[in-house]
N, C-alpha and C positions, 0 to 999 in steps of 0.2 A: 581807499578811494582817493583820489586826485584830487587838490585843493581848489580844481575847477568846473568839480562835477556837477553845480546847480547849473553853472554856465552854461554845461552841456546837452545837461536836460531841458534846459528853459533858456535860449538863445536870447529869445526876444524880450528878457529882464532880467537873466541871471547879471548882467554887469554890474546890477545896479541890488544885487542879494551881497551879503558876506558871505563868507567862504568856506568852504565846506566844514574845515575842522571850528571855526567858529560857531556855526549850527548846530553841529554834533553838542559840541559841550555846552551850550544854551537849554539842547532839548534834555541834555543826559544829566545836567549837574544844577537845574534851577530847585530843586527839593521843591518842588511843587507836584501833587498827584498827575500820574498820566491819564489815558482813557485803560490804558493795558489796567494799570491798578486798580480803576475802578469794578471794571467788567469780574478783575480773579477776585476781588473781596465781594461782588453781588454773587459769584459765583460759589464760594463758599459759604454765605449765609444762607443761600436760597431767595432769596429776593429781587429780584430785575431790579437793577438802575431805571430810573424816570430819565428823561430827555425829552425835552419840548426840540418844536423849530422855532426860531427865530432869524430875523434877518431885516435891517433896515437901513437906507442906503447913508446916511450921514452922521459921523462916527461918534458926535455925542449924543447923539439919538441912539448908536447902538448899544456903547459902555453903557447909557439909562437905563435900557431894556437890559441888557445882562445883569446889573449888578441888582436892578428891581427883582428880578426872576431866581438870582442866586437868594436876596432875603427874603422873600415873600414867599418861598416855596420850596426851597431847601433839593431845588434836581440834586442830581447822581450827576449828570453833564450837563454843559450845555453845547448850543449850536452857532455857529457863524453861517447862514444860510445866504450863496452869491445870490447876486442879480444876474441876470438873463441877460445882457452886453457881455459880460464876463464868462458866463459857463460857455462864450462859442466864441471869445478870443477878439471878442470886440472892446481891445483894451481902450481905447482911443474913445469910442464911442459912450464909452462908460464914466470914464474922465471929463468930459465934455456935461454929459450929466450931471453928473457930483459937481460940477461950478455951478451950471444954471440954475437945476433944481433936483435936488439930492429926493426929496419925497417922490419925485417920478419912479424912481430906480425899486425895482420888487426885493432887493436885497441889498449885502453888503460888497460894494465891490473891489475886494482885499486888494487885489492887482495894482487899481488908482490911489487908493490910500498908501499904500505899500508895507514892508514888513515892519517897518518898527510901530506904527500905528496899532498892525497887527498885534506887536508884543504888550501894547497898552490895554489891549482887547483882554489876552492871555494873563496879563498880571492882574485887571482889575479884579476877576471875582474867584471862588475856593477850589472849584471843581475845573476841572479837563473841557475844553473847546473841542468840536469838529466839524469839520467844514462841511456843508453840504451845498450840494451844487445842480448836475446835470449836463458835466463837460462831457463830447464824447474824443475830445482830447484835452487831459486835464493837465498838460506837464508843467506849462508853465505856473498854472492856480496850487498847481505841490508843490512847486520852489519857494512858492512866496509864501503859504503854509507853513512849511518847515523851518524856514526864518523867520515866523512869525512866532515859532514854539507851539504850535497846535500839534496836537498829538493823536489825532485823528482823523480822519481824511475819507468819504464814502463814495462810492464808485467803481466804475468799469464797463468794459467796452463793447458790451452788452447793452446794459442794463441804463446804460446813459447814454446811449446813441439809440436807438432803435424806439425808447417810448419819447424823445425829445428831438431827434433831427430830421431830416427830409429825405438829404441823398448825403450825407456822410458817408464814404465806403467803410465796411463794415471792418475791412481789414487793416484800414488805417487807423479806426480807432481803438483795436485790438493789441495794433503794434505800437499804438499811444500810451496805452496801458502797462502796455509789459513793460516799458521803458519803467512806469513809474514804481513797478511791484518789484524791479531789479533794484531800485534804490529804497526802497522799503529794506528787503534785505540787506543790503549793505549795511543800512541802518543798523540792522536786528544784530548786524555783526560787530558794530562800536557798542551793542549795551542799551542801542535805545529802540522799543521794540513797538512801532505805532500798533493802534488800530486801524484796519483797514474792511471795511464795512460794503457789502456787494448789497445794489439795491434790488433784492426780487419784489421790490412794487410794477415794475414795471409802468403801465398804463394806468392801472389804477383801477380800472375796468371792468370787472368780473373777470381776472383772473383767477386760474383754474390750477388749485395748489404745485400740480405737476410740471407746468409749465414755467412759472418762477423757479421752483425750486432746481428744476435742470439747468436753467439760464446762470443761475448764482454759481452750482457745481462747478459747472466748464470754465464759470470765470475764477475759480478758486481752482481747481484744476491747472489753466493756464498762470495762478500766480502763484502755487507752490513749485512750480515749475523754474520760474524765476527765483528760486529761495524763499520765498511768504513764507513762514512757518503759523502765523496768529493770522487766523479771518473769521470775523462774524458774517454771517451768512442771515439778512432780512429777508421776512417773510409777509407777506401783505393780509391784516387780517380779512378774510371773507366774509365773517357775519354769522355763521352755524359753528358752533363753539366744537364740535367733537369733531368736524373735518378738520378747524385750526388749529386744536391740540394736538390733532394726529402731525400735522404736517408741523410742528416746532419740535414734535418730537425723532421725527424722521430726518430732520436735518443731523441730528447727530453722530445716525445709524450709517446716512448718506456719506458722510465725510470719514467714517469710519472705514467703510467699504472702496472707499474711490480716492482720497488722500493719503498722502507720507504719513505713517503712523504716530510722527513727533511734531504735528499738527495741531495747532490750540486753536480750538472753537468753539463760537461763541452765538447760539442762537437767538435772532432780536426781530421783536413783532411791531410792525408800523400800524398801529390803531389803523383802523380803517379810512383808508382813502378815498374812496367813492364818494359818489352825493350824501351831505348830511341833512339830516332835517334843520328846516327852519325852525323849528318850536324847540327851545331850547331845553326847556326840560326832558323830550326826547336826546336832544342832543348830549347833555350830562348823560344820559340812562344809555348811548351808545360810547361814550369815552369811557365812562365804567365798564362795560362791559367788554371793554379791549384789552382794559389795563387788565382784568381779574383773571384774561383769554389767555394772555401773555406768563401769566403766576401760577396757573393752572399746565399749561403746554411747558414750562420750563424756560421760558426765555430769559435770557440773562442782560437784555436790556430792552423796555418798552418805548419806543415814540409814540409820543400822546399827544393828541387832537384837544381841542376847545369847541365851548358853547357855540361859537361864534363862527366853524365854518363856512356856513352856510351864507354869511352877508357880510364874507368879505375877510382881509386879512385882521387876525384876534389882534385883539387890544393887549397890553404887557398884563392888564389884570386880569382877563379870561386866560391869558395861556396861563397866568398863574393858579387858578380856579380848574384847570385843567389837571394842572397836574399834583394838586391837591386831591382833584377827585381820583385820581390814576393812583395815589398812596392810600387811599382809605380799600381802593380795590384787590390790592396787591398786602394788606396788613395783616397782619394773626387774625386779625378779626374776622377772617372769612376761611381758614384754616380747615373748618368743618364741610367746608363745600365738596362734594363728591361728582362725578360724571361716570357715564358708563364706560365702564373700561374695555367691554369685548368690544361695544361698538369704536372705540377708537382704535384698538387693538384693528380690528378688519380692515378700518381706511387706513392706517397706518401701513399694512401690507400690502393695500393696491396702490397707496402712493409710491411705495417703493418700488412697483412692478413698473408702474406709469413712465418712472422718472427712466427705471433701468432700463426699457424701453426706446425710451427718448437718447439718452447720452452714451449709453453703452459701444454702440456701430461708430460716433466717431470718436470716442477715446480709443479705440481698436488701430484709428488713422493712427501714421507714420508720423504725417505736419495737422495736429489738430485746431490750429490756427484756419486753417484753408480747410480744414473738415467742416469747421463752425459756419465757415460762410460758404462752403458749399448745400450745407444743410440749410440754412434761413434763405440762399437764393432756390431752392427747390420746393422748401414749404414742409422740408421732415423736419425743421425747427420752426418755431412760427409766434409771434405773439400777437394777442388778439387785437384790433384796433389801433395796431402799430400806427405811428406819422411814417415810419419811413419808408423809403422806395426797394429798402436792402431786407424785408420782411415781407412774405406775401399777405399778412393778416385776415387769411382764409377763415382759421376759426373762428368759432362762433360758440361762446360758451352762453349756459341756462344755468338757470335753478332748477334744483328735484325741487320736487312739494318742501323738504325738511330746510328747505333754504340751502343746503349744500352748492359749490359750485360744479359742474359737470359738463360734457362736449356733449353738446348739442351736435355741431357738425367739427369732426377731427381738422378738415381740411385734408392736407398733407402729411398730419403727424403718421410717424409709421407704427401706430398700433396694434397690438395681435387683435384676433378676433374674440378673445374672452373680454380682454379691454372694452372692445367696443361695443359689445353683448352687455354687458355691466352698463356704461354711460346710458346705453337704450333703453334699460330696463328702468332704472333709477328715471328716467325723466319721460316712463311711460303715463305717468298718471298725472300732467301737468296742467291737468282740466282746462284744454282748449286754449293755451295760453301762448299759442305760434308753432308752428315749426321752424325750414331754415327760410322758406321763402316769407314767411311773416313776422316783421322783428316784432310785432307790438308787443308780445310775450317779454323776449329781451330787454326792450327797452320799460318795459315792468320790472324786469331783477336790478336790473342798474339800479332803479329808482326805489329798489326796495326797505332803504331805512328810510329817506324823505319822505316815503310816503304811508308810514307806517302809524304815524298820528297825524290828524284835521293839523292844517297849519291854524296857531293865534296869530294874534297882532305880538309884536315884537314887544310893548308896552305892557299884554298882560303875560308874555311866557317870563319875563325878564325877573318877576314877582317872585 
């Protein structure tokens, strides 16, 4: 690659990056663990890496929060989580921030700081950084990334456009993307091999296993495309332990069947995202039960939640209390834990059906780029409570009775009719709990761990 390829990719800061080959041999030769390392050693002991989020906008605020989180809790990684100026290129606007008043900013904004700040980031604690963010064009936040020596990077032009922007066109941030999964490989070709993490949380929303999991495919699809040879593929917990399991374990099967065969993949479960409870001690008893969902299902690296989401963003000692409880979940100690195996066996097959359903007709396309968004502008791609204008967010996913998630109304997806015969069936006995014309039903599954214990006061859950 050309000594001026950040430049290329990130116009509007590469001047002010070093130079390619300088990069390179920062990320390649500091003998400090990558994310790649961490993920192949969870992957051969059997154990998921922990990774909290973190993210705070003033940079001795955030080396505190790192290096407290790396002692007090011993992650597998940790996180550089932007602020929201920065994941939509409001570099200026973010800058402006960080002078007046750094605690406004919901994150860290690597771009204003710039990369050697970054490196300070990277050198202070043991484990691997990766950025998280919500760009649905992230090229310039990858430049400064990469010379920052972070060696992970999550996203794509799906999955961070569509649950975060308005009217982004869908195809620009697709071809945002490729750009960066082109210099990914490059990478992979000097020796330095990121991770590159696709978000299927999407909305966060009662999504509906088969709908993340196709969204992540095509974006792993369109990046081995590019050379990606290494992508972990997130999956957003749901809450019913035997459809999660089935669906962590389907990502494998998925990439087996639909990627280049010299493909390394890496399945990773985001604790639940939806409303948590206020009552803390629920809220512990749902971070455990993410983390255990994750070690159970095979994931090779957990994102763990705190006591605390529910009132606001966690304190550096809840997220460490987090992921504290997320290692007792994930220990020998729970070894003996068993689930049914036909019934995951079964979802595991109709997710498969679901997804091949879904991605099959346009991986068949010629330009699957223009497949992709000729599907999401028609509604046979679709995700649920989309923001954007580039998703029709027709469907309408429920709970069956089991708390599984399920399509209530498909919308647009082009489903066979056994498919849809199954969703019907499964959420026939929903005891009066809505149809499509009645959200109050939905808007019960949403709320369905918030509202699963009487709220305390904050003073006696916290006991």
């Amino acid at each position: 690659m050309p000594d001026d390829t950040l430049l290329r990719l990130a116009p509007r800061v590469g001047a002010s990056l070093p130079s390619w080959r300088e990069v390179v041999a920062y990320l390649r030769d500091s003998g400090r663990p990558t994310a790649i390392d961490v993920l192949r050693s969870a992957r051969a002991t059997g154990r998921p890496v922990l990774q909290p989020r973190c993210g705070v906008g003033g940079h001795e605020e955030m080396l505190a929060l790192l290096r407290h989180l790396d002692t007090a809790a011993a992650p597998g990684m940790l996180s550089v989580t932007i602020d929201s100026h920065t994941r939509l290129g409001h570099f200026v606007t973010a800058a402006r921030e960080l002078r007046t008043d750094p605690g406004r900013l919901n994150g860290y904004p690597l771009v204003a700081h710039g990369w050697a700040r970054g490196r300070e980031l990277t050198e202070s604690v043991r484990v691997p950084l990766e950025v998280r963010h919500g760009s649905p064009d992230a090229r310039e936040l990858f430049a400064s990334a990469l010379a920052a020596g972070i060696s992970s990077f999550e996203g794509g032009g799906i999955g961070y456009n569509l649950p975060y922007s308005k009217d982004v066109p869908l195809a620009e941030s697709l071809s945002a993307w490729q750009r960066v999964d082109a210099v990914t490989a490059a990478l992979a070709a000097e020796g330095v091999v990121l991770e590159r993490e696709l978000f299927g949380t999407l909305t966060a929303v009662l999504v509906p296993p088969s709908v993340s999991l196709a969204c992540t495919l095509l974006e792993a699809v369109l990046a081995t495309e590019q050379g990606v040879r290494s992508v972990s593929i997130a999956y957003p917990q749901g809450g019913e332990i035997h459809q999660d399991v089935a669906a962590l374990r389907a990502i494998t099967l998925l990439c087996e069947r639909y990627l280049p065969q010299d493909t390394e993949v890496f399945p990773v479960l985001h604790v639940f995202m939806g409303v948590f409870p206020r009552d803390r001690a629920a809220a512990d008893a749902l971070v455990f039960h993410g983390a255990l969902t994750g070690r159970l299902g095979g994931a090779t690296k957990v994102i763990t939640k705190t006591r605390d989401e529910a009132w606001g963003i966690p304190s550096a000692e809840a997220n460490a209390l987090g992921l504290i409880t997320s290692a007792v979940a994930t220990s020998p100690l729970l070894d003996f834990i068993r689930l049914d195996e036909a019934r995951i066996a079964e979802e595991t097959a109709w997710i498969l059906t679901e997804v091949a359903e879904l991605v099959e007709p346009l991986l068949a396309a010629r330009d699957r780029v223009a497949a992709v968004c000729a599907a999401f502008a028609s509604g046979a791609l679709d995700v649920p409570f989309s923001a954007s204008r580039n998703a029709r967010a027709a469907v309408l996913p429920a709970r069956d009775p089991g708390g599984a998630i399920r399509y209530l109304s498909p919308g647009g997806l082009p489903f066979s009719a056994s498919t849809l015969r199954r969703n019907r069936e499964l959420l026939a006995d929903r005891a009066g709990r809505g149809d499509v014309t009645d959200v109050t039903g939905v808007v019960a599954d949403i709320n369905h761990f918030a509202d699963a214990i009487p709220v305390r006061t904050p003073e006696v859950s916290q006991r």
